[in-house]
N, C-alpha and C positions, 0 to 999 in steps of 0.2 A: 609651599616649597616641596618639591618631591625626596621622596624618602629613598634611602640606598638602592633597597630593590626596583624603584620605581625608576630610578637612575639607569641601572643596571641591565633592565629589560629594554627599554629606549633604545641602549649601546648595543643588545646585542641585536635588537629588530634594525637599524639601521643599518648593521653590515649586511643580516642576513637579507636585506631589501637591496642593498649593493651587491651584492653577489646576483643574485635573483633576479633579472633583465631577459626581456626578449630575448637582447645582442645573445644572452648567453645560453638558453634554447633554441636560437633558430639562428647558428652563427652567420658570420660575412661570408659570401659571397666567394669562392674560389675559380680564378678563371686557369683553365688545363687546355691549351689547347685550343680547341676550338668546343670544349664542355665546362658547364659551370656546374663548381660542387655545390651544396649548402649542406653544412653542417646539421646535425639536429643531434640535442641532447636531452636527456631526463633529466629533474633535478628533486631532489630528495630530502625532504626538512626536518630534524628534530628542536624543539626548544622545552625549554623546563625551567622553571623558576620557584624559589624558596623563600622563607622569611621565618623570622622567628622577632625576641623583644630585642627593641632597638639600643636596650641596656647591656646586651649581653653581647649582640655584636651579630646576629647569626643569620647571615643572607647569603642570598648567594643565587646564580642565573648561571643559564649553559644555553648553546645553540649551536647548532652545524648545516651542516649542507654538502652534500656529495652530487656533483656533477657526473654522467656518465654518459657516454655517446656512444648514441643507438643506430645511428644512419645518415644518409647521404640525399640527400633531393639532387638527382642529375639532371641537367639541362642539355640535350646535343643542340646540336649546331641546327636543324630545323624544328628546333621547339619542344621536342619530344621531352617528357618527363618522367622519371624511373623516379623509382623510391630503393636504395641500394643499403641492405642492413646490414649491420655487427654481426648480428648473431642470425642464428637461423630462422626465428619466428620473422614470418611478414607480415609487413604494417602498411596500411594504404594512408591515404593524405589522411583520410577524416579520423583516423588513427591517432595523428600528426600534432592535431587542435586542441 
């Protein structure tokens, strides 16, 4: 049988695994027009986990996730491909992976 913390870290890998998807760095697809966005974001992980005696009560787990979007993969209308940033640094595909 697993133990609190053992519980605890489970719950918190399983959101921070739901959070954390493709979908969610490389978003859907935006059609504008006759150009297609794609989204692209960063995603950023802390987790941390604690224990102490199971008599005393003293456990305890943390974890987060901070999503931040970096840029734009354009698509025109004959195919051409931009990479379009946030911020001023440029990033190529191989950047991207």
């Amino acid at each position: 049988m697993p133990s609190g913390v053992e519980t605890l870290i489970e719950r918190v890998m399983a959101e921070l695994h739901r959070i954390v998807r493709t979908e969610t760095v490389i978003g859907n697809p935006v059609q504008a027009g006759d150009v297609t966005l794609i989204p692209v974001s960063k995603i950023s992980l802390g987790f941390g986990a604690g224990g102490g005696r199971e008599d005393k009560g003293h456990t305890g787990t943390g974890g987060g996730a901070m999503v931040e979007p970096v840029a734009f993969v354009v698509i025109d209308a004959q195919g051409k491909v931009q990479i379009l940033t946030l911020k001023d640094k440029e990033l190529s595909l191989g950047q991207l992976a």
